[in-house]
C-alpha positions in Angstrom: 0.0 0.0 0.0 3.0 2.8 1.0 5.1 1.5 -2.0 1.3 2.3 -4.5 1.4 5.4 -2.6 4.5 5.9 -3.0 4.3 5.9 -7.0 1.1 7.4 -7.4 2.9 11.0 -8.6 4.3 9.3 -10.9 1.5 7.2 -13.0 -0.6 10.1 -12.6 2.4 12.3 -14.5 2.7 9.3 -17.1 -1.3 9.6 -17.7 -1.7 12.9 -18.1 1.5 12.9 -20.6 -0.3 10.3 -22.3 -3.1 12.4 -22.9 -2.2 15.3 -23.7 0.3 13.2 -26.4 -3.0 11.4 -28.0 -4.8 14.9 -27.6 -1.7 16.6 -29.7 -1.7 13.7 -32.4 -5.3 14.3 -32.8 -5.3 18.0 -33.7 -2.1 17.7 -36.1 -3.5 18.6 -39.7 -4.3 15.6 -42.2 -2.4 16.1 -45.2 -1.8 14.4 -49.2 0.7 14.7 -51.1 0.3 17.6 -53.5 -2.5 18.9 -51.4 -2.4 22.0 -49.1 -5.2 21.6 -46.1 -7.8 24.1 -45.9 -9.8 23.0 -42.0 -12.1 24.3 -39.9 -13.7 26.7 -43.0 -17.0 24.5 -43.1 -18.1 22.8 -40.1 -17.4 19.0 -40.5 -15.9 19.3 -44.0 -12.1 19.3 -44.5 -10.6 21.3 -48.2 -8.0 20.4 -49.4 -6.7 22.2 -52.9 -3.4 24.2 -54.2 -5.3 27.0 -52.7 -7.4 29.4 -51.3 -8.8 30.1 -53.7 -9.8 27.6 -55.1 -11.8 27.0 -52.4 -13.7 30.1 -51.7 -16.2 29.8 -54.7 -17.4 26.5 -52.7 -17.3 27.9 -49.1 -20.7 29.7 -48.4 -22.1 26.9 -50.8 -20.8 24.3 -48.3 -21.2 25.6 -45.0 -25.0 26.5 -46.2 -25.6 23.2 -47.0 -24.2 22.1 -43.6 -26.4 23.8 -41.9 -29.8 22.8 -43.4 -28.7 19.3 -43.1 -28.4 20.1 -39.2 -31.6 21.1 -39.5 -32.8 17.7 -40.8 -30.7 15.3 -39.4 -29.3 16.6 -36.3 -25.9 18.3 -35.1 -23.7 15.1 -35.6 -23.3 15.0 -39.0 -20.4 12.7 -40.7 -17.1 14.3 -41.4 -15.9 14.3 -44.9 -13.1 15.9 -47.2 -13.9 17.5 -50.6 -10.5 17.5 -53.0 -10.1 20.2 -55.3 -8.4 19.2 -58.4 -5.7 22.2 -60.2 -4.0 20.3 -62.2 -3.0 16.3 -63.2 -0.7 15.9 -60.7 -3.1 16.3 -58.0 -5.5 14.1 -60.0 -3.1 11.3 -60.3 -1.9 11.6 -56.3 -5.8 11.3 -55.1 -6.6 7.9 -53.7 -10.0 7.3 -52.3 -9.3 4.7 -50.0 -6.0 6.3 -48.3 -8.3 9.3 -47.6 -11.1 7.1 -45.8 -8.6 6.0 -43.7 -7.8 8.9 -42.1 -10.8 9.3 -40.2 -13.2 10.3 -43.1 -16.6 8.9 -43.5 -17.1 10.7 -47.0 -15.0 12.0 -49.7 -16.3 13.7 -52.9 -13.2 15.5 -55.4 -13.8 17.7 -58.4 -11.9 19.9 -60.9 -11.1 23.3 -60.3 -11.6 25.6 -63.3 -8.7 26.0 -65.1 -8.1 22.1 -65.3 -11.8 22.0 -66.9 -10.1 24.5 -69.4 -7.4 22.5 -69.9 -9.5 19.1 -70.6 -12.1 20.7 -73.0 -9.2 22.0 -74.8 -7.4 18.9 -75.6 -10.6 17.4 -76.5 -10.6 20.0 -78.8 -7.5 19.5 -80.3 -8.5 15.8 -80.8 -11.4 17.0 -83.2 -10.1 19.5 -84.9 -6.0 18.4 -84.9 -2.8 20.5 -83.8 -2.7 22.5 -87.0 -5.0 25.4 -85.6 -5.1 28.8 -87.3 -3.5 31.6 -85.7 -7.0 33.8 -84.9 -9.0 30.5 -84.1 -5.7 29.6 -81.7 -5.8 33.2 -80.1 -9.9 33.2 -79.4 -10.1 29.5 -78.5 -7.4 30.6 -75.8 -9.5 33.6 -75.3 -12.5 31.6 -74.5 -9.9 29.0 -72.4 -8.7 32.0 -70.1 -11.9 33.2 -69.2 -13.8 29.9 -68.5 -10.7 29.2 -66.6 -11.3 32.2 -64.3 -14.3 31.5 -62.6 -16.3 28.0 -61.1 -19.2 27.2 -63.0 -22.5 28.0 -60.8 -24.0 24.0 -61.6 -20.2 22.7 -60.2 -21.1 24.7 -56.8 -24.7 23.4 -57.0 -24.0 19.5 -57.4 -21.2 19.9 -54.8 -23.7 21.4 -52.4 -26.4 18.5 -53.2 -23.4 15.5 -53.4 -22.8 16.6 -49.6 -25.9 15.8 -48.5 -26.3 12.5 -50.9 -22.6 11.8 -49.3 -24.1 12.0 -46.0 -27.1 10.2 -46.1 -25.6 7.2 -48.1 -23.2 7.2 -44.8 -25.9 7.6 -42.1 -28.2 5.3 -43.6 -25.8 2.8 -44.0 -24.1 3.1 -40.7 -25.2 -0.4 -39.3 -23.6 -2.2 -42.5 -20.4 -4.0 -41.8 -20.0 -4.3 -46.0 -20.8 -0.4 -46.8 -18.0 1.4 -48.5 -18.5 4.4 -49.8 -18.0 5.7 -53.3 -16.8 9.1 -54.2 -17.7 7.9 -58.1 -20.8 6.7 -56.6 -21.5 10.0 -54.4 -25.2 10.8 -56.5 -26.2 7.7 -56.6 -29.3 8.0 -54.5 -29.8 4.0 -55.1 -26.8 4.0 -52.5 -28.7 5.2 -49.5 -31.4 2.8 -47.5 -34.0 5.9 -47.5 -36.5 6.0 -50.8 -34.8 7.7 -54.0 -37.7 10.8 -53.8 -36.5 11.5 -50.1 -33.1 11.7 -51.4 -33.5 13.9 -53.9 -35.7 15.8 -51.7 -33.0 16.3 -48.8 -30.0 17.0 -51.7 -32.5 20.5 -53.3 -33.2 21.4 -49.6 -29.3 21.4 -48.8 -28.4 22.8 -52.3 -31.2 25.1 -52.3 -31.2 23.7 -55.9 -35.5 24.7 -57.6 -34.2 24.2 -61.2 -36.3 21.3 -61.9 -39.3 22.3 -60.3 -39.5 25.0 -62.8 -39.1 22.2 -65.4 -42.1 20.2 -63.8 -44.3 23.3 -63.7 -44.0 23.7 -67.7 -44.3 19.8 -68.8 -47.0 19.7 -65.4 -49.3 17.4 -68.3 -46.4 14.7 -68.2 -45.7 14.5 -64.4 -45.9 11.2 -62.6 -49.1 10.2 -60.1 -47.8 11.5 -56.8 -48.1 7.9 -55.0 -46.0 6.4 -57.8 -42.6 9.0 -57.1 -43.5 8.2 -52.9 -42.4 4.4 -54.6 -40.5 4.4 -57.8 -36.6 4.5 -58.6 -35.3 7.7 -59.6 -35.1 7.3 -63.7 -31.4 6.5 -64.6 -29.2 8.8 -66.9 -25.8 7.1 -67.8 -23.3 9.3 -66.7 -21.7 10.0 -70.2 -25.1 12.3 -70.4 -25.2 13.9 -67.2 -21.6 15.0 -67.3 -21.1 16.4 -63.7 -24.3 17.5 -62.7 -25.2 14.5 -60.6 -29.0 15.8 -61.2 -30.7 17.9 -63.5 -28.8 17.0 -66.7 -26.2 19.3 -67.8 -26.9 22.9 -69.4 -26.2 23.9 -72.8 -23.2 24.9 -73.3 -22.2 23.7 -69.7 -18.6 22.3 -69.8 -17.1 24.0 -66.6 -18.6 27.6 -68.1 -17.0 26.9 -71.0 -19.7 27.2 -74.1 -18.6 24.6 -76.3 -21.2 24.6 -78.7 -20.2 28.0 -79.6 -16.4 27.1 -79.9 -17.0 23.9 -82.0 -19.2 26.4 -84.5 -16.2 28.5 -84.5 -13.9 25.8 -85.2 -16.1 24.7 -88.2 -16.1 28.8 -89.2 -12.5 28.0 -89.6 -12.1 24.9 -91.3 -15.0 25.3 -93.7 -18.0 22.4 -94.3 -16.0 18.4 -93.9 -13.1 20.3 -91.9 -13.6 17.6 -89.2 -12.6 14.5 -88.9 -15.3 12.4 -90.7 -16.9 15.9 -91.9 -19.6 18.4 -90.0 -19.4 18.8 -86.6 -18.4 16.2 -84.0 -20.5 15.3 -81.5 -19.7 16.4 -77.6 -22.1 14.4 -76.1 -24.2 16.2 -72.8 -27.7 16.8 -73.1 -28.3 16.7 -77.2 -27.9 14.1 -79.6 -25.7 11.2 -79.5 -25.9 10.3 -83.5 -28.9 8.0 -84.9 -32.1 9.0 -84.3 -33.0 12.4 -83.2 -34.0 12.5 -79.3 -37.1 13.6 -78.0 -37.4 17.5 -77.7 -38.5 19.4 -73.9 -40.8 21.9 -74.9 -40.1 25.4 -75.4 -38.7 26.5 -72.0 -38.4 23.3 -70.8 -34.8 23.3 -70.6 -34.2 27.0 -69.9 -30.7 28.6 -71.1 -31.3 30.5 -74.1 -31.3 30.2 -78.1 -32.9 26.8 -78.8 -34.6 24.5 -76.5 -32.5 22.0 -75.0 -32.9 18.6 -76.6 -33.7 15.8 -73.6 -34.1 11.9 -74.2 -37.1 10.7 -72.4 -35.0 9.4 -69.2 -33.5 12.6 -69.1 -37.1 14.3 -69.0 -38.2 11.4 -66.5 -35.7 12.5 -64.6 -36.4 16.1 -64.1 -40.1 15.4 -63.9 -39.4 12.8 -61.2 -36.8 15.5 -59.1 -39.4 18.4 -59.7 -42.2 16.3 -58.2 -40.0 14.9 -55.3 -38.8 18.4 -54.4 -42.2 20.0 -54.3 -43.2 17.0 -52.0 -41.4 17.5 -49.2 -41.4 21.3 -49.9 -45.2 21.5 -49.6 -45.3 18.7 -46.6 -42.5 20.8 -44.4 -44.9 23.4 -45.3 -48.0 22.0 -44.0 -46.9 20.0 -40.9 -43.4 21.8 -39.6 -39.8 20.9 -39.3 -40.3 18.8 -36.5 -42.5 15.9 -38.4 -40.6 16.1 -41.2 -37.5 15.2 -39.0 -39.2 12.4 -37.3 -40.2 11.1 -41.4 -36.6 11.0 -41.7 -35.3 9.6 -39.0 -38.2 7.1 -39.6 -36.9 6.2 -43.4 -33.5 6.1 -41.6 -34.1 3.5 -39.5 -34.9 1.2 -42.7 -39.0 1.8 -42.9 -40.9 3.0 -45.8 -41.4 6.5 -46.1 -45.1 6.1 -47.0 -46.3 4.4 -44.2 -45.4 7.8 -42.3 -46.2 9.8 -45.3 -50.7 8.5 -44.9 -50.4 8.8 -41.2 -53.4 11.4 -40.8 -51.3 14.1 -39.1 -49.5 14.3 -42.1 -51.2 14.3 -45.9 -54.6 13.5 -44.1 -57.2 11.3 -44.5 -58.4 11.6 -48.1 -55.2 11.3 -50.3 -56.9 12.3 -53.3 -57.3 15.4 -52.1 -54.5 16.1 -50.6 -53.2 15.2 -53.9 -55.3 17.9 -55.9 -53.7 20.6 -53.2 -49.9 19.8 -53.7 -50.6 20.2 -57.5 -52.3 23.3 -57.0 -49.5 24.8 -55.0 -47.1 23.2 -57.1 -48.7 25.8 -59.9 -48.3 28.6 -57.8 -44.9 28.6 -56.8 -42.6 31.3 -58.7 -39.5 29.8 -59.6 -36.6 32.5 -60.9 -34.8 31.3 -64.0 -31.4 30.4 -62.9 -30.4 28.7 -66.7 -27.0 29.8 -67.7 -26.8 32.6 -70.9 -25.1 32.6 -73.8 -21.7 33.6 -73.6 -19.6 35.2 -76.5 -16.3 34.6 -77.6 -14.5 36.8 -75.8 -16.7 35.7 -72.4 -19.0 38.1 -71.7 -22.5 37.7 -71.7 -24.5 39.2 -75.2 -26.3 41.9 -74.5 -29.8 42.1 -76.0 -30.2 45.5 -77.8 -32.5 48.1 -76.5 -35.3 48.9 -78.3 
């Protein structure tokens, strides 16, 4: 007993230097190879870029998002890391799994501007060959310099709305030995245990994304029955056709805000009718066609952005319809029963149960579904929606001013 009390100083000194050791490991900054750290910017979410500023344009983004989520979900949200991609280097060096390691339950990466530059023009240059004419060469780079400038408004969108798909594939998964998440796989609502309209729902209220609500309100005559999106998949678009945009399909022109369209048109200014590989003008894939048989056309509006109206292949208009009526669901529900029941619906899907058993329960749509129903439609009508579709950009970048009359 003397010789225990007699040491006691001791252990306790070995303890507390134990401690405060574990405590000083933990705060030490994660780092990656070609990587500067960017912490503590957005709650819960770690940068890591070349730097600053490549980071800002995502920040208030980010940290809004956050904090809806926290809203819906609670304060103890799943740590992740979002990679910001400058150049190849940084590209090549990024390994998923390494990154999970260290203490990260989600990880989504993404190009910063002026690599998006770079890519689209060395497609280019595939198309069109090395032997360039001088005045093409010096707009093309033109074009380059300014798309390379600033972060396309859709990348800050479906980084916003892939945090909160990242986070719910992790929570609703969290008592699955087997999960592993996917960064590749970050918008696959299929991922998550919760139904695909609750999803999609909980990725617009993060992103504060409306985009294809406006697209439901103008095709309203081909919407889905309400009880079928409360059950059904969300429609599949193959990735080659959604680009990056992880939702809405991609808009015109939208290659990282560079307008491609426009430079391919310029190219063929250029080279003259067949100058092309294979003649006319190649194809670049995204929302229009893909060669064979002309796809189904939105109607006018329908796919906002300017000039022509986008051309959508019925999946891609299944899956705006389908996002647009999922969005307005829960939009008009949180509106009619409050924040609170609309937490306990998710923690209810959470927990592995269907969403509609909650959905019928009378406190919530009511008795008489029907009617219920004919409301949410009604109000779906009456919502103003502000056209956020990109413009048409010039040449030299800047926006083409309509002439006054």
């Amino acid at each position: 007993m003397v010789r225990t009390t007699r040491f006691l100083p001791l252990i306790l000194i070995l303890i507390l230097t134990a401690a405060l050791s574990a405590n000083f490991a933990n705060a030490q900054t994660v780092s990656f190879k070609n990587f500067t750290s960017f912490q503590d910017i957005v709650p819960g979410v770690d940068f890591f870029a070349s730097s600053r500023q490549a980071v800002a344009p995502y920040e208030e983004a980010s940290a809004a998002a956050i904090a809806r989520l926290k809203t819906l979900l609670g304060e103890d949200l799943p740590k992740g890391a979002i990679f910001i991609c400058s150049n190849m280097a940084q590209r090549d060096s990024f390994y998923e799994p390494v990154v999970l390691r260290q203490g990260y339950s989600w990880v989504l990466i993404t190009n910063a501007p002026d690599m998006r530059a770079s890519e689209q023009m060395e497609r280019l240059r595939s198309q069109i060959g090395e032997n360039i004419p001088e005045e093409m060469r010096q707009r093309m780079e033109s074009m380059m310099s300014n798309a390379a400038g600033d972060v396309d408004p859709q990348a800050v969108i479906t980084m916003s709305r892939n945090i909160a798909f990242a986070i719910l594939q992790v929570m609703s998964n969290s008592n699955d030995a087997n999960f592993q998440f996917r960064a590749s796989r970050a918008d696959d609502v299929g991922r998550s245990t919760m139904q695909d309209w609750l999803d999609v729902a909980i990725g617009a209220y993060a992103s504060g994304d409306r985009s294809t609500v406006r697209y439901l309100q103008e095709n309203f005559d081909m919407a889905f029955p309400t009880e079928d999106v409360l059950f059904m998949a969300r429609p599949f678009i193959a990735s080659a056709v959604m680009g990056q945009s992880g939702g809405g399909g991609r808009a015109p022109g939208g290659f990282g805000g560079i307008n491609m369209e426009e430079m391919m048109r310029m190219a063929a200014e250029f080279l003259g009718e067949g100058g092309f590989p294979g003649g006319g003008m190649p194809k670049m894939g995204g929302g229009g066609q893909q060669g064979g048989e002309p796809k189904t056309k939105s109607k006018p509006g329908g796919g906002g952005g300017g000039g022509q109206p986008q051309q959508l292949s019925k999946d891609e208009q299944d899956r705006r319809l389908f996002d647009g009526q999922a969005i307005t669901f829960f939009d008009y529900l949180l509106e009619k029963v409050g924040i609170e029941k609309i937490r306990d619906l998710i923690n209810f899907a959470l927990d592995g149960n269907e969403s509609w058993d909650y959905v019928v329960r009378a406190d919530m749509v009511g008795r008489d579904f029907s009617k219920f129903e004919t409301d949410l439609n009604e109000w779906i009508m009456r919502q103003s929606i502000p056209d956020t579709s990109p413009k048409p950009k010039s040449a030299d970048g800047n926006a083409k001013a309509k002439a006054k009359m």
